[in-house]
C-alpha positions as CSV (number, residue, x, y, z in Angstrom):
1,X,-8.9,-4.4,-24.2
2,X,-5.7,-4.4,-22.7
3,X,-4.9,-8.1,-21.3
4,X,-2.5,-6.7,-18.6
5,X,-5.2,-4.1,-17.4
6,X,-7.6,-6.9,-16.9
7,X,-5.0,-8.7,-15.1
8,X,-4.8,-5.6,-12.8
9,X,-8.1,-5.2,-12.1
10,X,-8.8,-8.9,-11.5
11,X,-6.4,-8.9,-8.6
12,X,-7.7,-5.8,-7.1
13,X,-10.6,-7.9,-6.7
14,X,-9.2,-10.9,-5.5
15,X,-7.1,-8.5,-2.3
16,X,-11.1,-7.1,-2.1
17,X,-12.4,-11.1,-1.4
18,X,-9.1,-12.2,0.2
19,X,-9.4,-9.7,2.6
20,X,-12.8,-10.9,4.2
21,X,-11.1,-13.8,5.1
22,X,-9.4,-12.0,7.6
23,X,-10.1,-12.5,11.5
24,X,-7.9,-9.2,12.6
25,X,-10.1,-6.2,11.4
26,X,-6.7,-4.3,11.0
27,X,-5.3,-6.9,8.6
28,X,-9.0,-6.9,6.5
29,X,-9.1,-3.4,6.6
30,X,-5.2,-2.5,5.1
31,X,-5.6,-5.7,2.4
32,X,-9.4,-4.0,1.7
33,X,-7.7,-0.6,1.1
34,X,-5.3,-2.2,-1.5
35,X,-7.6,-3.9,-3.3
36,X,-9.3,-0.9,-3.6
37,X,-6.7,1.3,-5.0
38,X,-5.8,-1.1,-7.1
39,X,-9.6,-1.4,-8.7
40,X,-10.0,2.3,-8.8
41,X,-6.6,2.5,-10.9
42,X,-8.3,0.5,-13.0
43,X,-11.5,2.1,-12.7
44,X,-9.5,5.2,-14.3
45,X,-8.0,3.4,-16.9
46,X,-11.4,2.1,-18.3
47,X,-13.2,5.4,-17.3
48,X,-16.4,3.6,-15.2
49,X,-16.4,6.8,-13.0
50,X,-19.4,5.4,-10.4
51,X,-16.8,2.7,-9.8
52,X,-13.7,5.3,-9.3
53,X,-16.5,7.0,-6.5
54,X,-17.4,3.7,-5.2
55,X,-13.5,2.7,-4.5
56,X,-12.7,6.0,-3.6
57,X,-15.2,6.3,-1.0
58,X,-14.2,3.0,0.6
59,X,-10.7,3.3,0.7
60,X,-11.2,6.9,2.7
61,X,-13.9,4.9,4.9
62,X,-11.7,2.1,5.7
63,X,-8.5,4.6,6.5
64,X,-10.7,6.2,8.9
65,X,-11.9,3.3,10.5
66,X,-8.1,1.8,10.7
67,X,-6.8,5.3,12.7
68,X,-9.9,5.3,15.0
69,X,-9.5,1.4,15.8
70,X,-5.6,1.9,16.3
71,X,-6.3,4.5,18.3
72,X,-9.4,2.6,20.1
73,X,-6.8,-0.1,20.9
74,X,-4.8,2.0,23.1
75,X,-7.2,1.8,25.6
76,X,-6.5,-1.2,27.1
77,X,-6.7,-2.3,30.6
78,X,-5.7,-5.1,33.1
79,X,-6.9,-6.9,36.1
80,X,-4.8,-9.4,37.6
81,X,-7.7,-12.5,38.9
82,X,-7.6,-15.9,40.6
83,X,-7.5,-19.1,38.8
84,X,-11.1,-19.6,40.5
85,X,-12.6,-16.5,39.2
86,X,-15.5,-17.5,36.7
87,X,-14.7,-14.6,34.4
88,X,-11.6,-16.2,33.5
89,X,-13.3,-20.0,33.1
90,X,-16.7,-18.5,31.1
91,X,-13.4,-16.6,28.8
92,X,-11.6,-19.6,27.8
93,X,-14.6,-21.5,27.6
94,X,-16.4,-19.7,24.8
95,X,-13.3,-19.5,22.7
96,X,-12.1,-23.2,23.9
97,X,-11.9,-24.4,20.0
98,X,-9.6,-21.4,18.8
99,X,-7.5,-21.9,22.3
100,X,-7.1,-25.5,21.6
101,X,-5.2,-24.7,18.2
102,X,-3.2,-22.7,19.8
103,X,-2.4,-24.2,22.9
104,X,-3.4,-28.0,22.5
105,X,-2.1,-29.3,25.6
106,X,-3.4,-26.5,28.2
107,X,-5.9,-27.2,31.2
108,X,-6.0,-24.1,33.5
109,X,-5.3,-25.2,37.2
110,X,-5.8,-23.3,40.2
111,X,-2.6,-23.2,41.7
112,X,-1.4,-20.7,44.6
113,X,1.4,-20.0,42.2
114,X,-1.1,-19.5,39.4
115,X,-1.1,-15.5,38.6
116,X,-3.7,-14.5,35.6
117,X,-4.1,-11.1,34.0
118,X,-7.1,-10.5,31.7
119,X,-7.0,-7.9,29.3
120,X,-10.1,-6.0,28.2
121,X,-10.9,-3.2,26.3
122,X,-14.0,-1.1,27.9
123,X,-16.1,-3.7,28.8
124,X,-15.2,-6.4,26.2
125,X,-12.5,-9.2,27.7
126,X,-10.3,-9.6,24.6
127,X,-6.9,-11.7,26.2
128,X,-6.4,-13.4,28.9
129,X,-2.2,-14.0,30.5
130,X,-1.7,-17.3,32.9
131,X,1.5,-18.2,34.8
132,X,3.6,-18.4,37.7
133,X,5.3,-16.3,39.3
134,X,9.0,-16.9,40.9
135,X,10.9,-14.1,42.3
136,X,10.8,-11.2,38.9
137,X,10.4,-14.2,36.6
138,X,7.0,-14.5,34.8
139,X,6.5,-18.3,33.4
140,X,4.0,-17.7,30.8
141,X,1.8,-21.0,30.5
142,X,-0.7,-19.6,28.5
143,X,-1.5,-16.2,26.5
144,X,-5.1,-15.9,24.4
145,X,-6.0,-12.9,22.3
146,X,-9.6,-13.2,20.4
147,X,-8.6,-12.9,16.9
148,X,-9.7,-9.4,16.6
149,X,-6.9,-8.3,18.5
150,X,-4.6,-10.5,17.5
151,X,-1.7,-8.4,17.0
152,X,1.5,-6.8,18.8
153,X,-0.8,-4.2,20.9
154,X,-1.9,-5.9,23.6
155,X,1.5,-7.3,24.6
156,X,3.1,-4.1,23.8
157,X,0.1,-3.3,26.1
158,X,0.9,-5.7,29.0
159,X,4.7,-5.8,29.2
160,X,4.9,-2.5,30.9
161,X,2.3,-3.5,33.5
162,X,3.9,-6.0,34.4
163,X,7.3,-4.7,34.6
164,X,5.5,-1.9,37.3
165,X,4.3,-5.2,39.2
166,X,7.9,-6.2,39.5
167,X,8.4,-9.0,36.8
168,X,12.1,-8.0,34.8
169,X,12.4,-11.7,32.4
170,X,9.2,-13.5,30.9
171,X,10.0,-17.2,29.7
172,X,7.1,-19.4,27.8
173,X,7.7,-23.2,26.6
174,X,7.1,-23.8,22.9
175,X,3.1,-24.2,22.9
176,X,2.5,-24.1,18.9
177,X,4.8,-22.8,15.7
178,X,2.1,-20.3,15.5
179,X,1.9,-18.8,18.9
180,X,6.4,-19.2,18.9
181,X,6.5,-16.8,15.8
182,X,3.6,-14.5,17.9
183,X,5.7,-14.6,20.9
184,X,9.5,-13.8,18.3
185,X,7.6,-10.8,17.1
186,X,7.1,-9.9,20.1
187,X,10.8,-9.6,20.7
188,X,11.4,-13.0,22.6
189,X,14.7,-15.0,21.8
190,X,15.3,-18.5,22.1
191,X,17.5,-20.1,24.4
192,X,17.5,-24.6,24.4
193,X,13.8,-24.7,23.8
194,X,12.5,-21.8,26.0
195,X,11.6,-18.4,24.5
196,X,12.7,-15.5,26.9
197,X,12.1,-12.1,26.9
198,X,13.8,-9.3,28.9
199,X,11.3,-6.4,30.7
């Protein structure tokens, strides 16, 4: 058998396990779909045809799945809450460990200044925006996505909302290297320590 072949198929199968580790169902679903291309190449090669259907029928399932979730993830909406509101405190308390790597230092406080926005999707509350507000700047202190969503769509999402509510320049403190490179793909820039962002 040919070594290089073997080699092939072997890391088809390690994209298939690798991608289980992923939180983002997006990200485990692409990496899934290489993998699987990758073993039904090899499938081919070696002609074990139940494992050509098997791949085959995976990769199609998991491209379906990735178009209906993108699409799914579109339907996003907002509601601007108080600092008091016990939707926003049950939120951050259930995912309080993955917040904490993330943003180490935070403690939400009910300020009057303090404006929150909580993103959901149907019913499901998937993000959750805290700041203050002065004039058409928006001081982000905090912004949490469950790792399912954790990608570019639910800012891409927010920023126009909050343009319509009048904010024009976002700024957000360094809060983890992490959550800065988040914030730089979402097209922040920095400027002497503080990420800005034009709306």
């Amino acid at each position: 058998m040919n070594i290089y072949l073997e080699i092939f198929g072997y890391i088809g199968t390690a994209l298939v396990i690798f991608s289980m580790m992923m939180t983002s169902v997006i990200k485990l679903r692409v990496i899934n779909m290489c993998g699987g291309l990758i073993s039904l190449i090899y499938a081919v090669c070696v002609n074990t045809w139940p494992v050509v259907v098997l791949n085959a029928c995976l990769i199609c399932i998991n491209f379906l799945q990735t178009l209906r979730q993108l699409r799914h993830k579109s339907d996003f909406t907002e509601l601007k809450l108080d600092a008091n509101d016990l939707t926003v405190q049950h939120f951050l308390s259930v995912n309080a460990e993955d917040v904490q790597k993330y943003f180490p230092n935070y403690r939400l406080q009910a300020h009057r200044e303090t404006e929150i926005h909580m993103i959901y999707v149907e019913c499901e509350a998937v993000g959750v925006l805290v700041g203050t507000r002065a004039s058409d700047v928006y001081r982000i202190e905090m912004d949490y996505v469950v790792p399912k969503y954790r990608d570019i769509a639910v800012g891409k999402f927010l920023f126009p909302q909050l343009k319509e509510q009048g904010v024009n320049m976002l700024t957000a403190a360094s809060a983890s290297r992490e959550h800065d490179q988040y914030l730089k793909k979402l097209g922040f820039r920095e400027d002497s320590g503080i990420l800005l962002r034009d709306l």
